[in-house]
C-alpha positions as CSV (number, residue, x, y, z in Angstrom):
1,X,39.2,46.0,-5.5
2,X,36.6,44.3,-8.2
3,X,38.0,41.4,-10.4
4,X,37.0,41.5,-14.0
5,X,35.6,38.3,-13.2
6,X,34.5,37.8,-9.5
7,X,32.4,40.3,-7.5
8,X,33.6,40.7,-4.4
9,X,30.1,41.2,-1.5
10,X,32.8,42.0,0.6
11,X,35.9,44.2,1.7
12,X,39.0,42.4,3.1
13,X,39.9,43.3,6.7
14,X,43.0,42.3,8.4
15,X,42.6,43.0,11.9
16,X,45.5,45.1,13.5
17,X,46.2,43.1,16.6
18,X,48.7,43.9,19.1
19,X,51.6,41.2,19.8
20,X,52.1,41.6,23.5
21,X,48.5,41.0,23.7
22,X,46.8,38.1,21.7
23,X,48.4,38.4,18.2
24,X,46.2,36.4,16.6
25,X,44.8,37.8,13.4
26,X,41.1,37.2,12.1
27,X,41.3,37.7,8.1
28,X,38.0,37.9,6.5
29,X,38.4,36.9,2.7
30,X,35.5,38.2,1.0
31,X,33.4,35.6,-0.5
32,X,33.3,35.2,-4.0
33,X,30.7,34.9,-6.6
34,X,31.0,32.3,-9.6
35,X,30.7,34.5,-12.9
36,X,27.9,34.0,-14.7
37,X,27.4,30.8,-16.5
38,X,30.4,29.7,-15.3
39,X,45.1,12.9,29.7
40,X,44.6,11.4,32.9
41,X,42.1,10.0,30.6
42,X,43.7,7.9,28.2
43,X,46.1,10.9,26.6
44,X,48.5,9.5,24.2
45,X,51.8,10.5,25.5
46,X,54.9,12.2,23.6
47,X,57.6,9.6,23.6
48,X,61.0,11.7,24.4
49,X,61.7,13.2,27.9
50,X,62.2,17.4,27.2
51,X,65.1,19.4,28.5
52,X,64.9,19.5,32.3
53,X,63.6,15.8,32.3
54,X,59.6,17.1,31.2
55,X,57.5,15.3,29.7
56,X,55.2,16.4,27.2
57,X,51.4,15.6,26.7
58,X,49.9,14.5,23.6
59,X,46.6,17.3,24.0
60,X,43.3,16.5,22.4
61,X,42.2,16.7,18.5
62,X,39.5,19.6,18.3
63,X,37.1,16.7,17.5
64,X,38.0,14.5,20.9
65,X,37.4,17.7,23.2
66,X,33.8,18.3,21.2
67,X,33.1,15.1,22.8
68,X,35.0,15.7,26.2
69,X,34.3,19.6,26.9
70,X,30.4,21.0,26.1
71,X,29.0,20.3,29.9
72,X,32.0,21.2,31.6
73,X,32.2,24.7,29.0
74,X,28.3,25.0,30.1
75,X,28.5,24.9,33.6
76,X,31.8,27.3,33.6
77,X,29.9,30.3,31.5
78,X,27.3,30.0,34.0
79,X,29.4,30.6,37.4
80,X,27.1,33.0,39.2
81,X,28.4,36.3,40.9
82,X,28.5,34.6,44.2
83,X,30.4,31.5,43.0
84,X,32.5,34.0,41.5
85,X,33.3,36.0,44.7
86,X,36.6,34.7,46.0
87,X,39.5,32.4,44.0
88,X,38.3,29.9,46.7
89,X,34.8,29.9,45.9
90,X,35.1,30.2,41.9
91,X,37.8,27.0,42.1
92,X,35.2,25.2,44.2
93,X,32.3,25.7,41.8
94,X,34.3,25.3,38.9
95,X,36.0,22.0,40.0
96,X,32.8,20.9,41.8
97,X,31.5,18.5,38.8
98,X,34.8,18.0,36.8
99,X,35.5,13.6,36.4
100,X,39.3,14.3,36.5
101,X,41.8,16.8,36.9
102,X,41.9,17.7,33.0
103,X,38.0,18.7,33.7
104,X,39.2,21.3,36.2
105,X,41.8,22.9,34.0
106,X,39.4,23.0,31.0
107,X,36.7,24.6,33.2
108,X,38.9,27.6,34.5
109,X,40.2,27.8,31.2
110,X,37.2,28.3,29.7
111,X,35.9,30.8,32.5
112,X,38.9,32.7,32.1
113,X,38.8,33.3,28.5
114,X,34.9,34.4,28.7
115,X,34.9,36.5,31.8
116,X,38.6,38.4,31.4
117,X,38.7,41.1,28.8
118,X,42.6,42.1,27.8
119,X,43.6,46.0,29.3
120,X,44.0,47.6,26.0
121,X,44.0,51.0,27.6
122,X,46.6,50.0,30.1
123,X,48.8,48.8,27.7
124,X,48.8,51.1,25.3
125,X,49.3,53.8,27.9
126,X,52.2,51.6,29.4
127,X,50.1,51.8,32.7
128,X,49.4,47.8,33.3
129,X,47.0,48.3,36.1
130,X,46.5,45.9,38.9
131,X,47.3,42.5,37.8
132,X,47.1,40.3,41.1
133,X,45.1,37.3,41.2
134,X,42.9,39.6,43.3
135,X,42.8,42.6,40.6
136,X,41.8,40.3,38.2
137,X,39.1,39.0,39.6
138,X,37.4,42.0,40.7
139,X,38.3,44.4,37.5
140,X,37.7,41.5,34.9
141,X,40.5,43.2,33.2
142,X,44.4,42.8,33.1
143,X,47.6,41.8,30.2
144,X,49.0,38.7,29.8
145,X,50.3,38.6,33.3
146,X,47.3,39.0,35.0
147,X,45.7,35.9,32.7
148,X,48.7,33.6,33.9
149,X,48.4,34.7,37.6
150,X,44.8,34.0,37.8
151,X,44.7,30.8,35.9
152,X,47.7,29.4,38.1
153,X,45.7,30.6,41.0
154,X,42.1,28.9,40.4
155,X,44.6,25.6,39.7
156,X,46.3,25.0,42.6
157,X,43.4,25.9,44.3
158,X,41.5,23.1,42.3
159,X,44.5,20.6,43.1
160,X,45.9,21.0,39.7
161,X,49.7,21.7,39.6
162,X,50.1,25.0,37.0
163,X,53.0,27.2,36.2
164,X,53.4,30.2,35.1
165,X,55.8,30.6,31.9
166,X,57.6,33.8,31.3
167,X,59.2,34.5,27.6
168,X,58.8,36.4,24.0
169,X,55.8,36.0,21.3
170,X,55.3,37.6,18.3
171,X,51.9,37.4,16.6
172,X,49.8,39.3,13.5
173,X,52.3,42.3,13.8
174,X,55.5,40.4,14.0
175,X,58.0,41.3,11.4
176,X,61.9,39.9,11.1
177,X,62.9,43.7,10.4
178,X,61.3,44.9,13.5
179,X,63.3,43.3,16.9
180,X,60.9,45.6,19.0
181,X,57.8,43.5,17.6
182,X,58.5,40.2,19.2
183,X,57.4,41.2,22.9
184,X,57.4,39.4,26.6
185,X,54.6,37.6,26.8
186,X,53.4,35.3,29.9
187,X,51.2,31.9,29.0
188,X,51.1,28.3,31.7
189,X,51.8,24.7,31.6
190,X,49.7,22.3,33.7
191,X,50.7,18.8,34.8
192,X,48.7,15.9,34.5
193,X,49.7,12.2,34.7
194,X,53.7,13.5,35.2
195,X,53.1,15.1,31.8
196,X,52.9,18.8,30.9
197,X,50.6,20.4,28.5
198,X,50.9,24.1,27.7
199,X,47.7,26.8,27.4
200,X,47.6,30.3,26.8
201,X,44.1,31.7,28.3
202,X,45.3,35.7,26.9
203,X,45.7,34.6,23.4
204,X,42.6,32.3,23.9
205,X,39.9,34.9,25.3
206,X,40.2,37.1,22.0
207,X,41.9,39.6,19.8
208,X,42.7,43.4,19.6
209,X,41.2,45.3,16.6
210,X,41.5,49.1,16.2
211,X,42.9,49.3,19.5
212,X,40.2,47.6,21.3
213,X,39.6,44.5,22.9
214,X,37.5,41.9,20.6
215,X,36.3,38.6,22.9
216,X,36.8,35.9,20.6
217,X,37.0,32.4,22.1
218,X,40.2,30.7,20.9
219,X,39.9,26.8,21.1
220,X,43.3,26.4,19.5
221,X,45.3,27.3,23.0
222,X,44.2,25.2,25.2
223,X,46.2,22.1,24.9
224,X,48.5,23.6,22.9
225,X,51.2,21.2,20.8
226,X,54.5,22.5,21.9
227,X,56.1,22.1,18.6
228,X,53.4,24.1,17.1
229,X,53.7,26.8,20.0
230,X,57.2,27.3,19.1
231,X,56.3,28.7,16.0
232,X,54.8,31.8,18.0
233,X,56.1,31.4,21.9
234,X,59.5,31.4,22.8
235,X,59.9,30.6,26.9
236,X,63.0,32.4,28.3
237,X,63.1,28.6,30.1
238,X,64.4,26.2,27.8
239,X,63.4,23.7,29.4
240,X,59.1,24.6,28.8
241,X,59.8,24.5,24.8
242,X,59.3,20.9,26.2
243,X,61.2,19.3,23.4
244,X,64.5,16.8,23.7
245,X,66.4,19.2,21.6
246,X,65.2,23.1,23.0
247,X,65.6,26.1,19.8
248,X,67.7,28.9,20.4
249,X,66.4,32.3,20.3
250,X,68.2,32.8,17.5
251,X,66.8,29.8,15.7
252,X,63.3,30.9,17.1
253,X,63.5,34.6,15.2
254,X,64.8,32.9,11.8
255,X,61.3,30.6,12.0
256,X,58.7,31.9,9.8
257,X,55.4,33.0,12.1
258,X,52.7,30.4,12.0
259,X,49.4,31.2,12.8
260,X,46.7,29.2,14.9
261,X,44.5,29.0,11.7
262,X,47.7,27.5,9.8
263,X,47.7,24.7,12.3
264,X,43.5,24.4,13.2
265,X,43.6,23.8,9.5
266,X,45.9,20.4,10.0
267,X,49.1,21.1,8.3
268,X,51.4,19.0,10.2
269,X,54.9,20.0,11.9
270,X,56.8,17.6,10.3
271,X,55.7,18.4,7.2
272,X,56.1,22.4,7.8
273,X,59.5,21.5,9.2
274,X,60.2,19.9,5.8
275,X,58.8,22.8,4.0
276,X,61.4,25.6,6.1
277,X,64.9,23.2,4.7
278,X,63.6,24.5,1.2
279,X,65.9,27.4,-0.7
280,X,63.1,28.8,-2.0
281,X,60.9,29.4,1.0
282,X,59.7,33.1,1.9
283,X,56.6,32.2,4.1
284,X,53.4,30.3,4.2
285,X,50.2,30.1,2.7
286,X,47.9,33.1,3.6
287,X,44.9,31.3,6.0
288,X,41.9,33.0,6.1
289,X,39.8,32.6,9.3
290,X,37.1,29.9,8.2
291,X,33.4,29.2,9.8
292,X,34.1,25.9,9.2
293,X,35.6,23.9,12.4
294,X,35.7,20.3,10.3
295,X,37.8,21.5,7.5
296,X,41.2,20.0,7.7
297,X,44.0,19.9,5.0
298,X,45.5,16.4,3.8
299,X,47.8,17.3,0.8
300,X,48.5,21.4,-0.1
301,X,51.7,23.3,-0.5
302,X,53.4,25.2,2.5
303,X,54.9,27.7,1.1
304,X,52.9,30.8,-0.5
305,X,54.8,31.1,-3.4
306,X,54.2,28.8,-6.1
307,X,55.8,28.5,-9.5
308,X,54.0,29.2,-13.0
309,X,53.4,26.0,-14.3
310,X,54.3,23.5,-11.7
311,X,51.6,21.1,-10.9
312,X,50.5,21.4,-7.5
313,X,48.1,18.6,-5.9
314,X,45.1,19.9,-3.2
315,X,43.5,16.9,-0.8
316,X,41.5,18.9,1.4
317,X,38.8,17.3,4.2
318,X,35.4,18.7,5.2
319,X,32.5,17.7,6.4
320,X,30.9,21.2,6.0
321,X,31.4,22.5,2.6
322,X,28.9,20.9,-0.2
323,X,31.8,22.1,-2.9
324,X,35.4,23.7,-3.2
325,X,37.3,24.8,-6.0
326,X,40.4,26.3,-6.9
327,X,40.7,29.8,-8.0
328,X,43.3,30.9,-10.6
329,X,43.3,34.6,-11.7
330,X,39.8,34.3,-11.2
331,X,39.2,30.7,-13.5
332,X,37.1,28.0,-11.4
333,X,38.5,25.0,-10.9
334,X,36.1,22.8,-8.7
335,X,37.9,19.9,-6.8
336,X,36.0,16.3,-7.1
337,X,34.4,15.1,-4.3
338,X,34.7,11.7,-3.0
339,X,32.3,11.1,0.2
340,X,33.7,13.8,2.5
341,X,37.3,14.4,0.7
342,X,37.6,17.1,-2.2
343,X,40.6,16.1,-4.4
344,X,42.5,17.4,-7.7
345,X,45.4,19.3,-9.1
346,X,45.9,22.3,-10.9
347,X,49.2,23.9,-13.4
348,X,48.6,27.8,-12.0
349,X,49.3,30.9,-14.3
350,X,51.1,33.7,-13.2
351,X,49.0,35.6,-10.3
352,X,46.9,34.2,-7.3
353,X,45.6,31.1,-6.4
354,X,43.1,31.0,-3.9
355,X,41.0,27.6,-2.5
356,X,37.5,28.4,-1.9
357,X,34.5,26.8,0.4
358,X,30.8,26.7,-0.9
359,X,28.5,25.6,2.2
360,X,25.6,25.9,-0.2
361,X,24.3,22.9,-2.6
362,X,24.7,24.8,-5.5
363,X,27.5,26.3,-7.4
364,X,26.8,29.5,-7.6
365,X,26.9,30.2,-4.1
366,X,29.5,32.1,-2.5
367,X,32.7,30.6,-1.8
368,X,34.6,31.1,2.0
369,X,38.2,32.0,1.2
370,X,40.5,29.2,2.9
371,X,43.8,29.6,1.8
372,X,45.5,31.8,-0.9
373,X,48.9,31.3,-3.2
374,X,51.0,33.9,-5.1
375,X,52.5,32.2,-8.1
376,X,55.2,33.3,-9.6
């Protein structure tokens, strides 16, 4: 579709990703045209015990493990074929120059996600193939189970304790009318320090688009925050919500779904908890899958609906985008920039509101679609 006033070099595509799978969606907004003349390692630790007496780590910012992670990632993309032989060898290799046991986990994480590709044939044909540790690691291929198996595997044979955790997940496909479209799902918790932090290596080594497997390296689930998790994962353990007071299921399938952009792009818990107590909430703010990874949000709404009218504040951070504006009905508004912070307000009309990036030092560059409004 062409707006009046915004040419669009671009068609949207929503990838159709499979839930049981990795049910992470990768949105391209089309970018738009200005008109014309227009742990072990010093880990800060959740406070509370969990149910079952767990403890929760506090996992990395995406900024800390920029700093922690690029040798170890290095080094575990390059395993050789004969490192990668037996789960005794490739643990051994992989461990081999890791500082501490978080090293270890982030190495076969990191392995995992590049070397195992998601059995779209098999489950689509309901015929899972072989998903033993051994399977794995000589097909390169397997569902969710096989990704936990192997990933506990290459732990405790690194000295790490892991766990495999059993339970539901609903992703891009998810929908409150459909009970068949929240599916069993398997993901792991690993302990460090007494403390448990949870990763899922299937939803982290990519996506499935037109019914194919799309390797997409997901920095998002490793380390995962379990109150953010909960949004998507629901253990059939209580006790690995890891959280003082554990959800129901019910409670769990009343949640809106909240993607991994939603929460890459900062939006706290708290406030998104806030947000859900709200009579008027339907669901939140359409994400759009961003280049940039130092692009975090301070101040925006939640929820996607917005009312004609209403003035609604944006405090956005980035270190990547030269400018960003606000776009009503297709009507610029460009936020004010103060050293690496991009502030204003706007009083929508009646349609959509969309927040747009401009990586280019000029204004009639094309804008990255961040987030999008419906206002009402």
């Amino acid at each position: 579709m062409v707006n009046s006033t915004l040419a669009y070099n671009a068609q949207r595509s929503i990838g159709a990703l499979l839930t049981a799978a990795l049910a992470c969606v990768v949105v391209a907004w089309p970018n738009q045209a200005i008109p014309s003349g227009g742990r072990e390692d010093g880990a800060k630790a959740k406070s509370q015990a969990t149910a079952g007496d767990l403890v929760a780590g506090e996992p990395h910012d995406l900024a800390a493990r920029e700093k922690l992670f690029p040798l170890i990632d290095k080094r575990a993309l390059a395993a050789t074929p004969e490192a990668e032989a037996s789960v005794d060898s490739l643990a051994a290799y992989l461990a081999k120059p890791a500082k501490n046991d978080l090293d270890k986990v982030r190495a076969i994480y990191r392995w995992i996600t590049d070397r195992i590709a998601y059995d779209v044939d098999g489950f689509l044909a309901k015929n899972l193939g072989d998903n033993t540790v051994a399977g794995v690691l000589k097909n390169r291929k397997c569902v969710c189970e096989g990704y936990a198996r192997i990933f506990v595997a290459l732990c405790k044979e690194a000295g790490v304790e892991a766990v495999q955790i059993r339970g539901h997940a609903r992703g891009a496909g998810y929908s409150k009318d459909n009970a068949d479209s929240i599916l069993t799902h398997s993901w792991n918790a690993f302990k460090l320090s007494e403390k448990w932090y949870l990763v899922d290596p299937t939803w982290g080594a990519g996506t499935v688009q037109d019914k194919k497997f799309k390797k997409m390296f997901r920095e998002y689930y490793f380390e995962v925050d379990s109150d953010q998790l909960l949004f998507t994962h629901f253990p059939i353990e209580d006790k690995w919500q890891l959280q003082s007071k554990p959800l129901s299921r019910q409670e769990f399938e009343k949640r809106p779904r909240f993607s991994s952009e939603f929460f890459n792009l900062g939006f706290p818990v708290a406030q998104v908890k806030k947000a859900l107590l709200a009579d008027d909430f339907k669901e939140p703010v359409k994400i759009y899958s961003i280049q940039s990874k130092k692009t975090q949000v301070k101040e925006a709404p939640i929820s996607r609906t917005l009312k004609e009218g209403k003035r609604y504040t944006f405090r956005i951070q980035s270190n990547d985008y030269q400018f960003m504006a606000l776009i009503n009905n297709g009507k610029f508004t460009f936020l004010e920039r103060r050293n690496n912070q991009f502030e204003g307000y706007c009083v929508p009309t009646r349609g959509t509101l969309k927040i747009g990036g401009n990586y280019q030092a000029s204004k009639a560059g094309q804008f990255e679609g961040i987030m999008e409004y419906v206002v009402e």
